[in-house]
Structures are given as structure tokens and as C-alpha cells.
C-alpha distance (Angstrom), angle and dihedral (degrees) to the residues before:
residue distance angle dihedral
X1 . . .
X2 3.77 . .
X3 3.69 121.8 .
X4 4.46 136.3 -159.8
X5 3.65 103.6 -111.9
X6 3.80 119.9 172.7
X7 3.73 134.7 -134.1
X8 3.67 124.8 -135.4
X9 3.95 127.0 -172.1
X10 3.98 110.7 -119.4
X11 3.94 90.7 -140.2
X12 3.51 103.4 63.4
X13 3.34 104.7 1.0
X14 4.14 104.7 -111.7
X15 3.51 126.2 161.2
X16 3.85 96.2 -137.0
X17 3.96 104.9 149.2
X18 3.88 137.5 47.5
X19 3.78 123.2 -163.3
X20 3.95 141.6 172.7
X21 4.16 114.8 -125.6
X22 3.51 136.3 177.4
X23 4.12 105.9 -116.2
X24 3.42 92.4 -171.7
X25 3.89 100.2 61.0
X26 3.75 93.4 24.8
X27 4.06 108.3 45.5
X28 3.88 91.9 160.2
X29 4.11 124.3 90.1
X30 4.01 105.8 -96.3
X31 4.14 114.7 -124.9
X32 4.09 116.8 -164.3
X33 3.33 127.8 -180.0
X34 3.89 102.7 -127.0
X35 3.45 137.6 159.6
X36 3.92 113.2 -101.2
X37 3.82 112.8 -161.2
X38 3.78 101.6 -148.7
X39 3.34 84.4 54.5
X40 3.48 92.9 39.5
X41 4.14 100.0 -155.8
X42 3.65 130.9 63.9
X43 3.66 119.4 -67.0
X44 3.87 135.0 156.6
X45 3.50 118.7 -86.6
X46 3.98 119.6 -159.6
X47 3.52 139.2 -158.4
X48 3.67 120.2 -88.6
X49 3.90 129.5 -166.0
């Protein structure tokens, strides 16, 4: 039971990243450190409903 979550950078606030998760082994928000391009560096991204 794996669902589409997206990823948006904490800096300014882009939706950059889209990813399939488990929610019933991980019930927490995900956080990755990946590279945002209007940014352009490494920053973490977070989990967004």
C-alpha cells in the first residue's frame, strides 16, 4: 500500500520532488536532503500533503 507524496524545499517553499512511501510502516513526514534547482544547492526537502 504505497502512496504519491510530494517533496517541498523548506527555503522557498517549492514542490520540486515526488516519491512513493509506505504509510503504514512509516507514519512520520519524510525529510531528504536534495538538491533544489532554484535554489541551486542542497537543501532539505519535506513531505507535503
Amino acid at each position: 500500500m504505497r502512496e504519491i507524496i510530494t517533496l517541498q524545499c523548506t527555503e522557498c517553499k517549492r514542490k520540486n520532488y515526488s516519491k512513493t512511501k509506505n504509510k503504514k510502516t512509516k507514519t512520520e513526514r519524510l525529510e531528504l536532503k536534495k538538491f533544489c534547482a532554484f535554489c541551486r544547492t542542497h537543501k532539505v526537502h519535506r513531505e507535503i500533503k
